[in-house]
N, C-alpha and C positions, 0 to 999 in steps of 0.2 A: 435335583441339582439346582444350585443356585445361580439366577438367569444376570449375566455380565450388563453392569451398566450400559446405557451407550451415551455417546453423545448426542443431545440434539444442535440444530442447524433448521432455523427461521426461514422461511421462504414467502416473499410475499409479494405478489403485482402491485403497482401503483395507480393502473389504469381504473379512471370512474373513481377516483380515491386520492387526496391532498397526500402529499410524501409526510407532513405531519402525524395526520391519525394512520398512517402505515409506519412508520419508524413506531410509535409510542404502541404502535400494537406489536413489533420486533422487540422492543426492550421488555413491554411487559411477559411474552412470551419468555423470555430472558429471563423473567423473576429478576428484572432489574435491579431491584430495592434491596436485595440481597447481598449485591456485589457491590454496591454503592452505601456505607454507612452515612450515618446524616453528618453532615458539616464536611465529607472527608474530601480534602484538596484531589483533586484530579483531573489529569492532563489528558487532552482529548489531541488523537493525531491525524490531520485528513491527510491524504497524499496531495501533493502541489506538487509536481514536478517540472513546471512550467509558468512561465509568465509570458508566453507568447499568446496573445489576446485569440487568435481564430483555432487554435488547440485546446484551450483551456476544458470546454465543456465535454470533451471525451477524456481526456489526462487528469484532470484535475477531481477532486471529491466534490461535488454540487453542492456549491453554498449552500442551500434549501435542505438539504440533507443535515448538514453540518446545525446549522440553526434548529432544527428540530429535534437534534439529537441533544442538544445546551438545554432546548426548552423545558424539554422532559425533565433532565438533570436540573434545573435549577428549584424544581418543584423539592429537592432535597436536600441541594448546597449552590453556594454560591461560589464556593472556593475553585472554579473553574478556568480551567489556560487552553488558550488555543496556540499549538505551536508544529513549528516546520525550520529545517535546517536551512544555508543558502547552499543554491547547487553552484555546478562547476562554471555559468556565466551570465548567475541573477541570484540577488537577495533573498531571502523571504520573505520582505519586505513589498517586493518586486512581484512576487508571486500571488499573495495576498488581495493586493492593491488589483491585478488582473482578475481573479475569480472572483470577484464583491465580495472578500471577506472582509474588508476593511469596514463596509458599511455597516454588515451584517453583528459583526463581533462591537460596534456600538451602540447599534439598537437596542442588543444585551445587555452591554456592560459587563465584557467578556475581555479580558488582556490576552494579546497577539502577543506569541514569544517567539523569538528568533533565536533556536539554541545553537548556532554559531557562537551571537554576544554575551552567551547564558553562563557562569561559570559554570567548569565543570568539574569531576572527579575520574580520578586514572584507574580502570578497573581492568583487571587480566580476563583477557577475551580471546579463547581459543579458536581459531588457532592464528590468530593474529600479535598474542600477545598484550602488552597495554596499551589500551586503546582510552581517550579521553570521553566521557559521556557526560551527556547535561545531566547536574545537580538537579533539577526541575524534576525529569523524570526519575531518577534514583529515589526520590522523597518523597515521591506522591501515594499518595493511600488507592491512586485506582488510575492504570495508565488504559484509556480508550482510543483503539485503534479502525480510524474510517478508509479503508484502501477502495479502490476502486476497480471494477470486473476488467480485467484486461490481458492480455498474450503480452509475452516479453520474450525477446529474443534471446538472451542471454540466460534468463532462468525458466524459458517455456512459458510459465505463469507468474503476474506480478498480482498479489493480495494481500490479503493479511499479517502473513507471516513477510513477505517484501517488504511490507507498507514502514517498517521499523529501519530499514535502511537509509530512511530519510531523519530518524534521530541522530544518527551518527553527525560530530557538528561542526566536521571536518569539510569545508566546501569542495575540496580534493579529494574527498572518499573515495572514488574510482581510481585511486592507486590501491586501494585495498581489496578491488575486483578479485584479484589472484586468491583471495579466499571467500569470495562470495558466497557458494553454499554451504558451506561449514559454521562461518561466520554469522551469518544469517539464523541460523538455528541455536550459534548460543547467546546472539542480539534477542531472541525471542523467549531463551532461558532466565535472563538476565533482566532484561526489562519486564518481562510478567504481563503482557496484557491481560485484563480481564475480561473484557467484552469487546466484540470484531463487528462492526457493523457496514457490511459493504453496499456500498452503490454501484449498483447494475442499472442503473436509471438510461444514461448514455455509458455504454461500455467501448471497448475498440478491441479490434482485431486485426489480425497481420503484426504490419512492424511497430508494435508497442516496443515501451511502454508511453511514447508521445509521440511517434510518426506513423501509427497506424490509422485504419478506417474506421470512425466513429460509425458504433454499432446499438442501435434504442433495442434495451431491452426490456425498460421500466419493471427493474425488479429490483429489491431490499432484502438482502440479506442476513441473518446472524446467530452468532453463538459465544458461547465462553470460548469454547474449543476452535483456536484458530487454525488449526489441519485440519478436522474435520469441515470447516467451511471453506477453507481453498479446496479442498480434496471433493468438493459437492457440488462448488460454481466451475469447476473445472468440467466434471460430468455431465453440469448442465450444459457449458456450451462444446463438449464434444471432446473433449481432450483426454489424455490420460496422466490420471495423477499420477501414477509413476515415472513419469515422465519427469517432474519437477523435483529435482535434486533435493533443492531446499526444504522443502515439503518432506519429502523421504526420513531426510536427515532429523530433521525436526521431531516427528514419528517416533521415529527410533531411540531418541530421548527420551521417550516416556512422555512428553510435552503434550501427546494429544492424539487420536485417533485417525486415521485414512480410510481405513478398509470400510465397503459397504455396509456389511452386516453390524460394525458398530456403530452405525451412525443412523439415528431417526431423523428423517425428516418431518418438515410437518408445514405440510404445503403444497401446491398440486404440481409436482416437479414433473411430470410426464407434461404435463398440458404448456409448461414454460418452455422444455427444455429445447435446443437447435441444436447447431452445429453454426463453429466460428472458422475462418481461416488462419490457421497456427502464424505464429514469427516463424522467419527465416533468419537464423544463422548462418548469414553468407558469409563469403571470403573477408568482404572490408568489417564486418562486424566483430569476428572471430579477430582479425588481424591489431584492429584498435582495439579489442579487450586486452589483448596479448602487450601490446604497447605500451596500453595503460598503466604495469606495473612501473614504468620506468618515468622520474620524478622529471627530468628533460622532458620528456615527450609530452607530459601535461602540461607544463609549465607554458614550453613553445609554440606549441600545437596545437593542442585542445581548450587551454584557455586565454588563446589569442584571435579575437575574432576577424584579424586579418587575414589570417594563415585559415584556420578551420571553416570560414564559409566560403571560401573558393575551391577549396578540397572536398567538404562535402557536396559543392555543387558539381564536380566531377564523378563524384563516385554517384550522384544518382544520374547522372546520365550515361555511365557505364553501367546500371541497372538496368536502364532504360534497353538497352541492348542487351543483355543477356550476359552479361562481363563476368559481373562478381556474383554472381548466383551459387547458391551449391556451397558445401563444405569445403 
């Protein structure tokens, strides 16, 4: 009988080791040079989900990360973008300028894209219908996706396959919440990543994907196969991939691998592996998802920061007491 491919899925500590010669030992495991043709334009995507300066280094994809991952690539092409959509109440720009990628993407000589200002093209994206997506990434010859190790309330785990949520270049996206895990797996159909390189350097846990506890795990991540590496870093830090909708869904599409036995690891994943404290979907979470779909509610609430930080400073002090807990 003929033995079923598997995916692999990179594993590497950083400790006693530069995040450099660890990324460029994750790519070359990767048979990087394979996925990468020489001169071929391609757009690299870190997660930014913040510009709030004392979040940044758990939320955010580690510039140093980011940087090393161009360096490698530049030894093939030059035709390199670094880009990030603007969220519901900060630029990318904003974002950028808070993680030192602004420095870093000079040093290179690397263009920051902001596919908010990017034009775009209207592609049918079920189950949402047509949805706008940046030109950039539709026409790149290799779209590389950098998400960072983290618990999310809303889809249990935020990774690789998440980490594409932030192409969408809609700063209002989270009206689109109402089909997040569906969406999300044909956003990963449709954009095509070829290579997932996550940072588990600083991770978080609890209320991710940006209010959770920064969690050091100084680990690097990666594979072609981006289920198989959500479905790996989930194991590692305790979780169940079945758990994560999107992840599921994704699978199910033929897009990529979950299950253990198709998936080699290759790295000391016993010796890494812990245990994280999950997101909680509470009541106000579950409630302002719910909300979300409706274009008033964002509009006057969520992106007014009159209204939404005096309401969110209520509802964590009604955490604080035990209020909004629980489903």
């Amino acid at each position: 009988m003929t033995a079923i491919a598997r995916s692999r899925v990179v594993l590497r500590c950083t400790l006693g080791r530069t995040i450099r010669d660890v990324v460029a030992e994750c790519m070359e495991r990767c048979d990087w040079e394979r996925i990468v043709p020489r001169d071929a334009s391609v757009v690299v995507k870190p997660n930014l989900c913040t510009a709030v300066p004392d979040k940044t280094a758990s939320s955010n994809t580690d510039p140093a990360l980011t940087a090393a991952v161009c360096e490698v690539l530049l030894s093939r092409t030059r035709r390199i973008v670094l880009g990030e959509s603007d969220g519901l109440r900060q630029k990318a720009q904003e974002a950028f300028a808070a993680s030192g990628y602004v420095e870093m993407a000079r040093r290179l000589d690397i263009p920051l894209v902001n596919f908010t200002e990017s034009p775009r093209v209207t592609v049918a994206c079920e189950p949402a219908g047509d949805i706008e997506l940046p030109r950039i990434l539709l026409e790149a010859d290799v779209v590389i996706t950098l998400p960072v190790l983290k618990t999310h309330a809303l889809t249990y785990f935020t990774g690789a396959i998440k980490n594409q949520w932030g192409c969408l270049p809609q700063h209002d996206r989270i009206l689109l919440h109402k089909h997040l895990d569906p969406l999300l797996a044909t956003l990963h159909r449709v954009l095509a990543p070829k290579l997932a390189i996550m940072d588990g350097i600083i991770a978080m846990e609890g209320r991710g994907p940006a209010n959770g506890k920064p969690r050091r795990m100084d680990v690097v991540l990666a594979s072609e196969d981006a289920v198989a590496l959500d479905a790996t870093a989930m194991r590692l830090i305790g979780l169940r991939p079945e758990r994560a909708r999107h992840v599921v869904l994704t699978a199910q599409q033929g897009l990529g691998r979950m299950e253990e036995p198709a998936i080699e690891i290759d790295g000391d994943f016993d010796r890494l592996a812990t245990r994280f404290e999950p997101a909680i979907l509470d009541k106000a979470i579950a409630a302002m998802n719910y909300m979300s779909r409706y274009h008033w509610f964002v509009k006057y609430l969520l992106e007014r920061d009159t209204v939404f930080y005096p309401v969110r400073a209520l509802v964590q002090a009604l955490r604080r007491v035990g209020v909004v807990e629980g489903g």
